[in-house]
C-alpha positions as CSV (number, residue, x, y, z in Angstrom):
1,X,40.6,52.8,-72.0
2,X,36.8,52.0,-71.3
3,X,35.2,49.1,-71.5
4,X,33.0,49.8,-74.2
5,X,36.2,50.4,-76.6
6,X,37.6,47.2,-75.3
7,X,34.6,45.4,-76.3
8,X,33.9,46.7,-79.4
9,X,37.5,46.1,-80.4
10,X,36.9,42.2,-79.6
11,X,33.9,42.2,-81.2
12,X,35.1,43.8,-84.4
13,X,37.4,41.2,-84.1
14,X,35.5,38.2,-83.6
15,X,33.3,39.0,-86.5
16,X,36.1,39.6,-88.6
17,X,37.1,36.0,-87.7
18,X,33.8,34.8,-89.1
19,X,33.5,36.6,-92.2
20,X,34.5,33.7,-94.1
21,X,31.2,31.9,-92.9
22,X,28.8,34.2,-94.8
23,X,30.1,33.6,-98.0
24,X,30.7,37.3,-98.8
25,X,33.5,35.8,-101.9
26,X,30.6,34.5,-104.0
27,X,32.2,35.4,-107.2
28,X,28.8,37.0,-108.2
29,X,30.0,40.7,-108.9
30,X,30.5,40.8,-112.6
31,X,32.9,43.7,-113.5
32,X,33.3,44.5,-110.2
33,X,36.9,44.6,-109.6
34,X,37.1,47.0,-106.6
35,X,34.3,45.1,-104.6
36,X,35.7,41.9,-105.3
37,X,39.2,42.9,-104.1
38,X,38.2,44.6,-100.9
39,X,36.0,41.6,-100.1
40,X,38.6,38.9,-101.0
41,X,40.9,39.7,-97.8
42,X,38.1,40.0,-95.4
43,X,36.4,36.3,-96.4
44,X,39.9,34.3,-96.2
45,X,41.0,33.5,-92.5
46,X,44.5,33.0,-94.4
47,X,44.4,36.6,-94.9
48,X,42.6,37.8,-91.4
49,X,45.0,36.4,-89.5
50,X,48.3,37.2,-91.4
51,X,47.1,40.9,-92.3
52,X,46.0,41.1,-88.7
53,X,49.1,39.3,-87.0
54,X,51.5,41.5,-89.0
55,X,49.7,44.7,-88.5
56,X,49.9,43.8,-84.8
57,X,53.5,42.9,-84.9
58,X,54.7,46.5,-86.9
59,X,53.6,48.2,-84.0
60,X,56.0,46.5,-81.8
61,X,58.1,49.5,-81.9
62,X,55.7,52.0,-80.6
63,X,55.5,53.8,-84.0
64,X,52.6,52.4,-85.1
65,X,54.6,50.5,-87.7
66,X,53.4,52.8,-90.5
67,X,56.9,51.9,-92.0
68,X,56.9,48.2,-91.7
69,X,53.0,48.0,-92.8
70,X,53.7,50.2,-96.2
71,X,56.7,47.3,-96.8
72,X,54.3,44.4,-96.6
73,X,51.8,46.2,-98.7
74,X,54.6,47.2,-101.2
75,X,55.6,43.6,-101.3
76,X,51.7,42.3,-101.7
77,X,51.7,44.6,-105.0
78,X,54.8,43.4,-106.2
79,X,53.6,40.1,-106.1
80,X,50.6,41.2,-107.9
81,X,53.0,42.6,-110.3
82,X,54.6,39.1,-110.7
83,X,51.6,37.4,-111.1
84,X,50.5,39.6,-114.0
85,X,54.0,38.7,-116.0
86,X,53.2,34.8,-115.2
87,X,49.7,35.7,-116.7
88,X,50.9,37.0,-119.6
89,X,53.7,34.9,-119.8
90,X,52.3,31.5,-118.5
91,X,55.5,29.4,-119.5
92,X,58.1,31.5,-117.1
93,X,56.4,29.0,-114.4
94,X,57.5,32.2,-112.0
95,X,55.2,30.8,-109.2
96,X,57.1,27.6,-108.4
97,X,60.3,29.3,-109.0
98,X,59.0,31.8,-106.7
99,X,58.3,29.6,-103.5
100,X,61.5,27.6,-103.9
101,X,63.6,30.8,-103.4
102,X,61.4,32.1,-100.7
103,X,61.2,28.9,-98.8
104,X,65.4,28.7,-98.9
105,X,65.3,32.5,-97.9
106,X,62.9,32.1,-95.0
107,X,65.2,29.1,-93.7
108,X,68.4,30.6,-94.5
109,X,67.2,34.3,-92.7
110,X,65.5,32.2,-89.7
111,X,69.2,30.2,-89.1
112,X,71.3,33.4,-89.9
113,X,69.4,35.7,-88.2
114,X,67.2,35.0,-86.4
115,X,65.7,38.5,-85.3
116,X,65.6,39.5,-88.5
117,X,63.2,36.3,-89.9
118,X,59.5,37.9,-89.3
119,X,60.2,40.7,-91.9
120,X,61.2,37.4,-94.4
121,X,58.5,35.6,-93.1
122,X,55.3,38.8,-93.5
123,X,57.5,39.5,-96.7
124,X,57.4,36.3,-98.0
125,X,53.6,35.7,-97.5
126,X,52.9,39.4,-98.9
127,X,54.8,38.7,-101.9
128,X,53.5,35.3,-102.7
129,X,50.3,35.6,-101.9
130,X,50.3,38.7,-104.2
131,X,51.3,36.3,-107.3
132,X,48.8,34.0,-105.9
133,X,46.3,36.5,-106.4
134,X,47.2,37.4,-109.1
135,X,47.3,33.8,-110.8
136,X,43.6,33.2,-109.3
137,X,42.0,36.1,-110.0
138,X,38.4,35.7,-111.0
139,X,38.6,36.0,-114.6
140,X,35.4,38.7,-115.0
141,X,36.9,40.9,-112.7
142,X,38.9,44.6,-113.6
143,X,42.6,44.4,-113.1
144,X,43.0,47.7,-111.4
145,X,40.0,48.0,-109.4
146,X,40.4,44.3,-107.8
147,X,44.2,45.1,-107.1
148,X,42.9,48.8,-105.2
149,X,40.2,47.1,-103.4
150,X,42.6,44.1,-102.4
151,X,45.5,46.8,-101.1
152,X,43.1,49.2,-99.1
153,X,41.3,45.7,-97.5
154,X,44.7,44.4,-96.5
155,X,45.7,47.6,-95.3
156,X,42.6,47.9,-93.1
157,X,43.3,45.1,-91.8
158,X,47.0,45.6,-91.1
159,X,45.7,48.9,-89.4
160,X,43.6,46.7,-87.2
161,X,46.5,44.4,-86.1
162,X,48.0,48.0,-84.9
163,X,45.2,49.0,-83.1
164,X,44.4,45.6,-81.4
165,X,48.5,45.9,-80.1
166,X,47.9,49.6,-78.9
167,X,44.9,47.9,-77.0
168,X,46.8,45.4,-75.2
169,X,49.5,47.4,-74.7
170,X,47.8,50.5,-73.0
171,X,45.2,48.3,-71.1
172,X,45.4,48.6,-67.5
173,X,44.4,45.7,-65.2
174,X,41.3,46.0,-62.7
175,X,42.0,46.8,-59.5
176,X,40.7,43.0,-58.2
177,X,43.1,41.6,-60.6
C-alpha cells in the first residue's frame, strides 16, 4: 500500500475527528431533513468514534463485515422507529424503559458471554441512540429525509472503520523497522 494512501487515510481521519469543531450542526437548515441527518453523525465525536470503531470491528472477520454493519444500521433505524412511537405517544416513557433493559442486557451478555458482548454493546448504542435521535430531532426538520441522511452518514462512516482495519491489517512494515 503506498504512502500516499496511508496518509490520506489518516488524514481523512483526523479531520473527521474535528468536524465537530466547525460547527457544521448549526440547526440553520430549515426543511432540510436530508442535510441535517447526513451532517448530524459527522459533527458528534459520540458518533465518529462509535460508527467508526464498529465499522472497524465488523471487519474483524475478513469479510468486510457487510453483515454485521447492515445489523447496526438495522438496529439504528429501529431505534428511530422507537423514538417516533415515544413521539407520538410521549406518556409510554419508552426511553427510560429502554436503557434499563439494555444496561441489564449489556451486563448480563458481558458476564454470560463474554465473546458475544460487542454485538450487545454496538447494538445497544445503535438502538438507543436511534430513539435518541429520534426524541431530539430538530423540530423544523423532515422525518424521512433526516432519517436517510442520518443512515447513509452512519453508514459512511461504518464503511470507514472497515477500511481503516483493511489498512492496518494489510500494511507492511519498513524495511528499517
Amino acid at each position: 500500500m503506498s504512502q500516499k494512501v496511508i496518509h490520506t487515510s489518516i488524514l481523512t481521519f483526523i479531520a473527521l475527528l474535528l468536524a465537530p469543531l466547525a460547527h457544521a450542526h448549526t440547526g440553520t437548515h430549515a426543511a432540510a431533513g436530508l442535510v441535517e441527518g447526513f451532517i448530524h453523525p459527522l459533527t458528534g465525536l459520540d458518533h465518529l468514534l462509535i460508527a467508526i470503531t464498529a465499522g472497524y470491528w465488523a471487519a474483524r472477520a475478513g469479510n468486510h463485515g457487510i453483515r454485521d454493519m447492515a445489523m447496526f444500521l438495522a438496529l439504528l433505524l429501529a431505534g428511530m422507529l422507537l423514538g417516533m412511537v415515544s413521539v407520538a405517544f410521549p406518556e409510554l416513557g419508552i426511553g427510560l424503559l429502554l436503557a434499563f433493559v439494555l444496561t441489564v442486557a449489556v451486563i448480563a451478555m458481558a458476564i454470560a458471554m463474554p465473546e458475544m458482548f460487542v454485538y450487545v454493546f454496538f447494538g445497544s448504542f445503535a438502538l438507543y441512540h436511534g430513539l435518541t435521535h429520534m426524541l431530539e430531532m430538530p423540530g423544523h426538520v423532515m422525518v424521512a429525509g433526516y432519517v436517510t441522511g442520518l443512515l447513509i452518514s452512519t453508514g459512511l462512516l461504518l464503511a470507514l472503520g472497515s477500511l481503516l482495519r483493511h489498512v492496518v491489517i494489510t500494511r507492511k512494515p519498513h524495511a528499517g523497522s
